[in-house]
matplotlib code that plots the C-alpha trace (Angstrom):
import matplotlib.pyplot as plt

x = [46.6, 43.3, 41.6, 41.4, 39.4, 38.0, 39.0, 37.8, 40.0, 37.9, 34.4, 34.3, 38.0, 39.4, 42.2, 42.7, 44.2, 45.5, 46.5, 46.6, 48.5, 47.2, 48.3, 47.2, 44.0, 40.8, 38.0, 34.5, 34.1, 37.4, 36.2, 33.0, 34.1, 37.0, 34.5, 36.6, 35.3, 36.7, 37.2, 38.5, 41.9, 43.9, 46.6, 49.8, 48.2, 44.7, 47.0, 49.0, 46.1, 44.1, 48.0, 47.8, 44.1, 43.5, 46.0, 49.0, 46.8, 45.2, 48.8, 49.6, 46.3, 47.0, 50.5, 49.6, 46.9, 49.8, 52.2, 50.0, 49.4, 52.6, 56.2, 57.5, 60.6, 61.2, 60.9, 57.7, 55.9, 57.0, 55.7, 52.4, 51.9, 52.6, 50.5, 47.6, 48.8, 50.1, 52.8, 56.6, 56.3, 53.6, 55.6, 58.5, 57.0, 55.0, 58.1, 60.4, 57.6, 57.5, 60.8, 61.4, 58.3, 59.3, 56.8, 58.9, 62.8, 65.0, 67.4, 64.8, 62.9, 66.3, 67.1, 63.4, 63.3, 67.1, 65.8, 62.7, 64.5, 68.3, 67.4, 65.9, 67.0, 70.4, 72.2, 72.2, 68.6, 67.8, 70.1, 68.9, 65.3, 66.2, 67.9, 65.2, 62.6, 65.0, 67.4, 70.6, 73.3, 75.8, 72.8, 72.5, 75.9, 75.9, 73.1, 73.7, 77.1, 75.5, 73.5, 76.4, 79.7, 79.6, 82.1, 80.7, 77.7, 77.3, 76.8, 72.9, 73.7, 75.0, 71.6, 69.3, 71.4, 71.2, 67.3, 67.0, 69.2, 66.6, 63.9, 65.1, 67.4, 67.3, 70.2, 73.5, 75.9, 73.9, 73.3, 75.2, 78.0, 75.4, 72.8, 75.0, 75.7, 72.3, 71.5, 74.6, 73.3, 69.8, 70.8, 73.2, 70.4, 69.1, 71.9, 73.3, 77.5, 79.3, 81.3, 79.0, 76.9, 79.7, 80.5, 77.1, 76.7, 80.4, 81.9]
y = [9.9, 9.9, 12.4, 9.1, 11.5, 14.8, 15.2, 17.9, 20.2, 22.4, 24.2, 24.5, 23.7, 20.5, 18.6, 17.1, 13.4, 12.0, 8.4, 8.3, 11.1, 14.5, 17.1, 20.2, 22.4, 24.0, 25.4, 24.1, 26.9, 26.0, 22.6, 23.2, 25.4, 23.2, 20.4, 17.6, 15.4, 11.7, 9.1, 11.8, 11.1, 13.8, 14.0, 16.6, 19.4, 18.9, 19.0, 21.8, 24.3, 23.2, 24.7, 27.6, 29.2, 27.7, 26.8, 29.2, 32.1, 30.8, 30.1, 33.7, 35.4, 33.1, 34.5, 38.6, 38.2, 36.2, 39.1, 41.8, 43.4, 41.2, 40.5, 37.3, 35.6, 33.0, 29.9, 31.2, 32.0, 28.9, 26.6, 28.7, 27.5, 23.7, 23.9, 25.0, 21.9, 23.7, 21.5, 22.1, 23.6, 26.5, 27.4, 28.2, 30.4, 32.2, 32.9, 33.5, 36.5, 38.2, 38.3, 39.9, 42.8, 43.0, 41.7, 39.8, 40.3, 38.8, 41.1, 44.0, 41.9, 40.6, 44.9, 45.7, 42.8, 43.3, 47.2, 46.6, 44.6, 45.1, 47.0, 44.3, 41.6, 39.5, 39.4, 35.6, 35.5, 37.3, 35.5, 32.1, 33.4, 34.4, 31.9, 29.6, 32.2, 31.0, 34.1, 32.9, 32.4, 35.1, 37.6, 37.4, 38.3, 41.1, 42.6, 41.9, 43.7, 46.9, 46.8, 46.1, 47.2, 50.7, 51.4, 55.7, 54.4, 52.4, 48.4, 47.8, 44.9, 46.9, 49.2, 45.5, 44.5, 47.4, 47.9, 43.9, 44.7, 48.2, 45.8, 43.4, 45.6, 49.6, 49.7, 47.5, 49.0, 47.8, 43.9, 41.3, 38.7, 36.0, 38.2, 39.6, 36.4, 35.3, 37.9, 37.4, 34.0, 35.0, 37.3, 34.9, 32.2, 35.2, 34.7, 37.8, 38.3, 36.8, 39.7, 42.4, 41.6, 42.1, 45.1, 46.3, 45.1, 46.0, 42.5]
z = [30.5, 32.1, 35.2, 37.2, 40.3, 41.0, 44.4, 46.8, 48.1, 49.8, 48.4, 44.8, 45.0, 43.2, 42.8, 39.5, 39.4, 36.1, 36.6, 40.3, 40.8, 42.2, 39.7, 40.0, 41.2, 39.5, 40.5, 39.8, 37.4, 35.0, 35.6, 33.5, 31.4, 30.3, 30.0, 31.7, 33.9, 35.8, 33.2, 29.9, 28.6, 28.0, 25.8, 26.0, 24.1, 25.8, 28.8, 28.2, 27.0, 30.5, 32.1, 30.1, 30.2, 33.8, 36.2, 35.0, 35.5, 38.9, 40.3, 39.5, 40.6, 43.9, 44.2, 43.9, 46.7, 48.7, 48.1, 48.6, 51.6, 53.1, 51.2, 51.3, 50.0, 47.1, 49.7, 51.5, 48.3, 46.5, 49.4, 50.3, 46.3, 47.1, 49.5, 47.1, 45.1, 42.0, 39.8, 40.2, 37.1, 37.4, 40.8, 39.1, 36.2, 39.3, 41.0, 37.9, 36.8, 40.6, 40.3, 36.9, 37.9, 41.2, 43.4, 45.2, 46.0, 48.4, 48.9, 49.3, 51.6, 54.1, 54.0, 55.6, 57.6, 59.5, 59.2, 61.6, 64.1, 64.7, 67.5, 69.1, 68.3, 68.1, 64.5, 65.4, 65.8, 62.8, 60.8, 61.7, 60.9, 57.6, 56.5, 57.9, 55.5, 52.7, 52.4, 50.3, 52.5, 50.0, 50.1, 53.7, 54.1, 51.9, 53.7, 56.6, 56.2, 55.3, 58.2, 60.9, 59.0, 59.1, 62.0, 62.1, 63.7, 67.2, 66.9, 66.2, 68.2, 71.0, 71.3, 71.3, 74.1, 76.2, 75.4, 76.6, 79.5, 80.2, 80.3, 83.2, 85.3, 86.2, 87.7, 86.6, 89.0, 91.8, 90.3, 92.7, 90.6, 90.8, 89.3, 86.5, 85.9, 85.2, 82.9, 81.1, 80.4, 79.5, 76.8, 75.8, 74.9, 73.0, 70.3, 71.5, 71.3, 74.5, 74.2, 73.7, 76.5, 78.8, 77.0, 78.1, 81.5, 82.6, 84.1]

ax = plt.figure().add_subplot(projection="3d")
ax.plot(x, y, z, "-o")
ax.set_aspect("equal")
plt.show()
């Protein structure tokens, strides 16, 4: 194997290539304290050790300030990493140790996110985003029970609607067919229930 380029990724920011291939980031600093330059040949130990005392704990470092003052789920995390250039590898380590000390879980994260906006938003809706943010489809529904199953309290769904409906109309009994219609149809777009919207507006 041999660091074929030094490429720059930004500023004191490098990606290291080893045969070609872009492989994974250092800084300018790891770069002179680990002595490697273009043209070395590594082999799998020198390779390894450069992992272990450099980009392992980079990757990690990178992750907490990620994580910090917003939570994100195993997808967002894993590809804010990719795009920092990190190897398959490292990602998975990073996201296998925020898992096991808690920086990072799914389930906790789907709870506060369905939490802030049931009440204003469509169960379709917020399914679709979180499954887009890379919720498991099982854990979603588990969650997503807890939130909506519980027949002692009024449909979360139910309160969005009629906030969406407070904040077009003031008056519902006084809204022609045609008009009705209309907002029936916008709400619907919304990923709203068919059923529930009628429910609320009475047709």
């Amino acid at each position: 194997m041999i660091i074929t380029e030094l490429k720059e990724l930004r500023k004191g920011s490098f990606i290291i290539c080893i045969d070609g291939v872009d492989s994974f980031p250092l800084n300018i600093k790891d770069i002179e304290a680990a002595g490697i330059k273009e043209g070395d040949k590594l082999d799998e130990n020198t390779l390894a050790k450069l992992m272990e005392d450099y980009v392992w704990p980079k990757a990690r470092q990178k992750a907490l300030s990620l994580i910090k003052f917003q939570d994100r789920t195993q997808k967002e995390l894993r590809n804010r990493l990719a795009l920092e250039m990190y190897p398959e590898e490292i990602i998975e380590r990073v996201i296998k140790y925020t898992i096991k000390y808690g920086f990072i879980n799914d389930r906790r994260y789907a709870d506060n996110y369905i939490s802030s906006r049931k009440l204003k938003k469509s169960q379709t809706a917020i399914r679709g985003e979180l499954l887009r943010k890379g919720i498991n489809k099982e854990l979603l529904d588990i969650v997503i029970l807890s939130h909506y199953g519980d027949e002692e309290e009024e449909d979360p769904e139910l309160i969005a609607i009629k906030k969406a409906v407070a904040k077009k109309v003031r008056d519902i009994d006084g809204m022609s067919h045609e008009e009705k219609e209309k907002l029936i149809a916008s709400l619907y777009r919304k990923g709203f229930d068919l059923e529930k919207i009628k429910l609320i507006i009475g047709k």
